[in-house]
BAKOLPA-793809 format. One line per 10 residues: number of its first residue (from 0); their letters; for each residue x, y, z of N, C-alpha, C, O. Coordinates in nm, 3 decimals. Atoms other than C-alpha are relative to their C-alpha. Last residue first. Layout:
<nodes>
NUM> a> X Y Z X Y Z X Y Z X Y Z; ...
</nodes>
This chain:
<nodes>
71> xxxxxxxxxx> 0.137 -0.018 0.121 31.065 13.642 28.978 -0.050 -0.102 -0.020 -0.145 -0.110 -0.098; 0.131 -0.062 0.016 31.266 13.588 29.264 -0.118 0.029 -0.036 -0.228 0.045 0.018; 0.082 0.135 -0.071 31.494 13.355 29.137 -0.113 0.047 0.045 -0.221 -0.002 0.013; 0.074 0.058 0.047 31.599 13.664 28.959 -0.088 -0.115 0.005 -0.187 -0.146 -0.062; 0.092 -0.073 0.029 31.657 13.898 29.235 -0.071 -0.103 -0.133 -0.194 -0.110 -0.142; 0.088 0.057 -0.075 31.909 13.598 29.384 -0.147 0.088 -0.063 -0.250 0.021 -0.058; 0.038 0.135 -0.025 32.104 13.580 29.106 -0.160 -0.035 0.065 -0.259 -0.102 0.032; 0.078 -0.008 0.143 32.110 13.976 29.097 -0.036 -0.119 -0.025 -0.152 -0.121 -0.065; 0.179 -0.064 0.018 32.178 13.974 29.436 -0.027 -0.011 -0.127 -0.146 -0.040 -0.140; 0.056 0.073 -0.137 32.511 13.724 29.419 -0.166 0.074 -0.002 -0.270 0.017 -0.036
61> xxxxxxxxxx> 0.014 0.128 0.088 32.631 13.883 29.122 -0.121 -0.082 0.064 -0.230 -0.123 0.023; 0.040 -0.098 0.116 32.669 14.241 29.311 -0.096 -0.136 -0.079 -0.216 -0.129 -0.104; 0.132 -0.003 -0.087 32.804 14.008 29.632 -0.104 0.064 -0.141 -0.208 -0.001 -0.151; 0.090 0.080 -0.030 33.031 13.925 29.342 -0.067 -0.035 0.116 -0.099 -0.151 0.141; 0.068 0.087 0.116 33.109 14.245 29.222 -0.043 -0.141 0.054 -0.166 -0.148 0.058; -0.076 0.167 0.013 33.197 14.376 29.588 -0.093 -0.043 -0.118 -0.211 -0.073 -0.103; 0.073 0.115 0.051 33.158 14.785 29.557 0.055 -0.118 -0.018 0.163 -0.133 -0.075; -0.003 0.061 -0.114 33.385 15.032 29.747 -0.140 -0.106 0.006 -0.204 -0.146 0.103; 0.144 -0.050 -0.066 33.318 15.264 29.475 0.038 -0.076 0.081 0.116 0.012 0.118; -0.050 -0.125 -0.046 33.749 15.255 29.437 -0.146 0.055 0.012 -0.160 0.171 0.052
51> xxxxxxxxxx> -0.093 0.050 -0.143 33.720 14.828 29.384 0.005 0.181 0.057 0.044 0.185 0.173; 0.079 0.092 -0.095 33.415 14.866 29.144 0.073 -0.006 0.154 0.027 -0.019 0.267; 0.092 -0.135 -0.009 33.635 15.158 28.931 -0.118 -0.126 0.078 -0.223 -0.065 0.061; -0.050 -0.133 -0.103 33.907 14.940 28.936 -0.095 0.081 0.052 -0.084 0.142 0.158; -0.027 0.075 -0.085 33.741 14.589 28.792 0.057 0.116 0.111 0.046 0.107 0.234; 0.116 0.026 -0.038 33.611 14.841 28.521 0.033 -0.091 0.140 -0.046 -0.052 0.225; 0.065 -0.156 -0.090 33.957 14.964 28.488 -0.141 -0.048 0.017 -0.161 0.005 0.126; -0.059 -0.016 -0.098 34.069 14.551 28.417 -0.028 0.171 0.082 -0.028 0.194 0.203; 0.065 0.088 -0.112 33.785 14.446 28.200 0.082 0.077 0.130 0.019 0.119 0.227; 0.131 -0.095 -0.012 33.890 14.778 27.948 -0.076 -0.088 0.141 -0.146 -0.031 0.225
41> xxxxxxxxxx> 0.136 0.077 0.053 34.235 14.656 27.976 -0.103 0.075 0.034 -0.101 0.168 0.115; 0.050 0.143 -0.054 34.475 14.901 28.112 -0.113 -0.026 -0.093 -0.187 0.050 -0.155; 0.090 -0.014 -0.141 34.605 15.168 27.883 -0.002 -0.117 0.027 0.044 -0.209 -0.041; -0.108 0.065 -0.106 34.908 15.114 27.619 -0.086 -0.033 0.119 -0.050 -0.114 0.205; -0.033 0.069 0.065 34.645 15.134 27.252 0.125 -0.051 0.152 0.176 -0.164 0.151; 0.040 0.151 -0.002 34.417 15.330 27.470 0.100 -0.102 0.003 0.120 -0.168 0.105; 0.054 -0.023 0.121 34.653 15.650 27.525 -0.017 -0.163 0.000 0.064 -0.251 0.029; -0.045 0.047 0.112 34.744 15.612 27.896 -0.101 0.024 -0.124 -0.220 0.047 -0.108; 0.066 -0.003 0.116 34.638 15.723 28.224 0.028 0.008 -0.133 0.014 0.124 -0.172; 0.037 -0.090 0.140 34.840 15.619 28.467 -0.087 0.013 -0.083 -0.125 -0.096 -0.126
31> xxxxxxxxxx> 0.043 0.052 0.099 34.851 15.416 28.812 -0.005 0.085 -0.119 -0.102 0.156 -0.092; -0.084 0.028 0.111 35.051 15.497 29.080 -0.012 -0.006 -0.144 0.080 0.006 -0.226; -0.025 0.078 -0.016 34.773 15.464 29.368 0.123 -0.054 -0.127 0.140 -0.171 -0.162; -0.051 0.046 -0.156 34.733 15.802 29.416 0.041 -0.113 0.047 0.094 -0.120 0.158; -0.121 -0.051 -0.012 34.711 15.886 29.054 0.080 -0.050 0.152 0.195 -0.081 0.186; -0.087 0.022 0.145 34.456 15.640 28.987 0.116 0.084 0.026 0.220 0.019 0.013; -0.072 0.184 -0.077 34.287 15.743 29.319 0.029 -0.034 -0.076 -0.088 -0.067 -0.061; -0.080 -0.040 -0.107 34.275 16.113 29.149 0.029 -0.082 0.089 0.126 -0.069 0.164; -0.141 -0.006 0.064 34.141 15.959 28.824 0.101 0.069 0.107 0.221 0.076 0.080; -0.067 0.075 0.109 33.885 15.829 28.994 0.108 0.032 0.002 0.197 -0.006 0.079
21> xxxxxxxxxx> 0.023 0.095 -0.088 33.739 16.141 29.236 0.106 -0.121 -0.046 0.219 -0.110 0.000; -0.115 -0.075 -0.067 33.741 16.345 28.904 0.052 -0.103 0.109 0.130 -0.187 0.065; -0.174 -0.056 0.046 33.535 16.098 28.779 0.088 0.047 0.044 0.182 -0.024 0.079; -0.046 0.110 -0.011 33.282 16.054 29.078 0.170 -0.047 -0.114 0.285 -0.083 -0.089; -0.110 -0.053 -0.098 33.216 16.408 29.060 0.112 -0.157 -0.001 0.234 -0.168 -0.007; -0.119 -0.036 0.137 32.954 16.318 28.775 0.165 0.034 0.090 0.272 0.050 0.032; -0.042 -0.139 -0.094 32.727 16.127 29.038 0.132 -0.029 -0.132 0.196 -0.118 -0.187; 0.018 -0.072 0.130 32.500 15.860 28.778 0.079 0.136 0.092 0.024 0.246 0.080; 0.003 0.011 0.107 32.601 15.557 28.931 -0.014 0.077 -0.077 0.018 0.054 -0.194; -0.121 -0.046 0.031 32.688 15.595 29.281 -0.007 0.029 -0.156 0.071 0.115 -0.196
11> xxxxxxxxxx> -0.054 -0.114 -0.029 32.347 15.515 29.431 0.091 0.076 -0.055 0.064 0.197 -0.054; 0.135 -0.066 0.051 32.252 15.246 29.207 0.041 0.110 0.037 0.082 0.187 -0.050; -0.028 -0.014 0.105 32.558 15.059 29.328 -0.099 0.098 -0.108 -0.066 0.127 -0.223; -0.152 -0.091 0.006 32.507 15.086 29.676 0.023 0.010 -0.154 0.053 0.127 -0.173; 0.077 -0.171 -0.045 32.132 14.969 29.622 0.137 0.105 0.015 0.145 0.225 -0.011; 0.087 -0.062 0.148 32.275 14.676 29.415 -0.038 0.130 0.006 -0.048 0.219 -0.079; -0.123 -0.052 0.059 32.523 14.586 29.759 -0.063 0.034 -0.150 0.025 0.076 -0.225; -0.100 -0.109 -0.073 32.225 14.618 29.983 0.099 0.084 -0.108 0.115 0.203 -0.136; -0.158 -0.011 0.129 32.008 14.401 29.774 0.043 0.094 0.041 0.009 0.196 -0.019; 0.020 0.115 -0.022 31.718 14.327 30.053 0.148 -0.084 -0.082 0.214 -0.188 -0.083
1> xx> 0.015 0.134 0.167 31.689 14.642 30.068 0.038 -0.091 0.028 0.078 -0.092 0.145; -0.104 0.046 0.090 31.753 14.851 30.444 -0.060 -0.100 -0.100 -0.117 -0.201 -0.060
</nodes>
Protein backbone atom coordinates (compact mmCIF):
# COMPACT_ATOMS: atom_id res chain seq x y z
CA UNK A 1 0.00 0.00 0.00
CA UNK A 2 1.31 4.05 -0.91
CA UNK A 3 1.93 6.09 1.42
CA UNK A 4 -0.98 8.40 -0.28
CA UNK A 5 -3.74 5.91 -0.16
CA UNK A 6 -6.44 8.44 -0.70
CA UNK A 7 -4.23 10.09 -4.05
CA UNK A 8 -3.75 6.46 -5.25
CA UNK A 9 -7.69 6.08 -5.02
CA UNK A 10 -8.01 9.05 -6.89
CA UNK A 11 -5.58 8.28 -9.68
CA UNK A 12 -7.32 5.12 -10.10
CA UNK A 13 -10.78 6.49 -10.94
CA UNK A 14 -9.75 9.27 -13.03
CA UNK A 15 -9.60 8.46 -16.47
CA UNK A 16 -12.60 5.30 -16.38
CA UNK A 17 -15.26 6.67 -18.99
CA UNK A 18 -18.10 4.43 -17.34
CA UNK A 19 -17.73 6.52 -14.43
CA UNK A 20 -20.19 9.10 -16.11
CA UNK A 21 -22.91 7.05 -16.76
CA UNK A 22 -22.40 5.68 -13.15
CA UNK A 23 -22.84 9.71 -12.02
CA UNK A 24 -25.62 10.77 -13.53
CA UNK A 25 -27.42 7.60 -12.37
CA UNK A 26 -26.52 8.49 -8.51
CA UNK A 27 -27.76 12.02 -9.46
CA UNK A 28 -30.93 10.55 -10.36
CA UNK A 29 -30.99 8.27 -7.42
CA UNK A 30 -30.40 10.74 -5.10
CA UNK A 31 -33.09 13.33 -6.57
CA UNK A 32 -30.87 15.50 -8.05
CA UNK A 33 -31.25 16.96 -11.76
CA UNK A 34 -29.55 17.84 -14.48
CA UNK A 35 -30.16 21.27 -15.49
CA UNK A 36 -29.30 23.74 -18.28
CA UNK A 37 -26.11 25.61 -16.71
CA UNK A 38 -27.67 28.92 -16.13
CA UNK A 39 -30.24 26.71 -13.14
CA UNK A 40 -27.56 23.73 -12.52
CA UNK A 41 -25.61 23.27 -9.34
CA UNK A 42 -22.58 25.31 -8.86
CA UNK A 43 -19.61 24.12 -10.66
CA UNK A 44 -17.72 23.93 -6.80
CA UNK A 45 -20.80 22.17 -5.64
CA UNK A 46 -20.93 18.94 -8.54
CA UNK A 47 -17.26 18.72 -8.12
CA UNK A 48 -17.86 18.37 -4.27
CA UNK A 49 -20.49 15.49 -5.65
CA UNK A 50 -18.51 13.70 -7.89
CA UNK A 51 -15.63 13.34 -4.82
CA UNK A 52 -18.50 12.30 -2.39
CA UNK A 53 -20.01 9.41 -5.21
CA UNK A 54 -15.92 8.20 -5.93
CA UNK A 55 -15.97 7.59 -2.34
CA UNK A 56 -13.04 10.09 -2.15
CA UNK A 57 -12.25 12.35 1.20
CA UNK A 58 -10.94 15.81 -0.29
CA UNK A 59 -9.31 16.63 2.71
CA UNK A 60 -7.45 13.42 3.42
CA UNK A 61 -6.74 14.27 -0.61
CA UNK A 62 -5.30 17.80 0.81
CA UNK A 63 -3.77 16.19 3.62
CA UNK A 64 -1.30 13.90 1.16
CA UNK A 65 -0.57 16.40 -1.12
CA UNK A 66 0.62 18.67 1.90
CA UNK A 67 2.36 16.01 3.10
CA UNK A 68 3.96 14.90 -0.61
CA UNK A 69 5.25 18.32 -0.70
CA UNK A 70 7.10 18.56 2.53
CA UNK A 71 8.59 15.73 1.10
CA UNK A 72 10.43 17.24 -1.52
Amino acid sequence: MSKYPECDKLNEVANVQSTLIQFTEWLEEKGYEVVPFEKSTPVHKLSELVYEFMGIDQKKIEAERREMLAAM
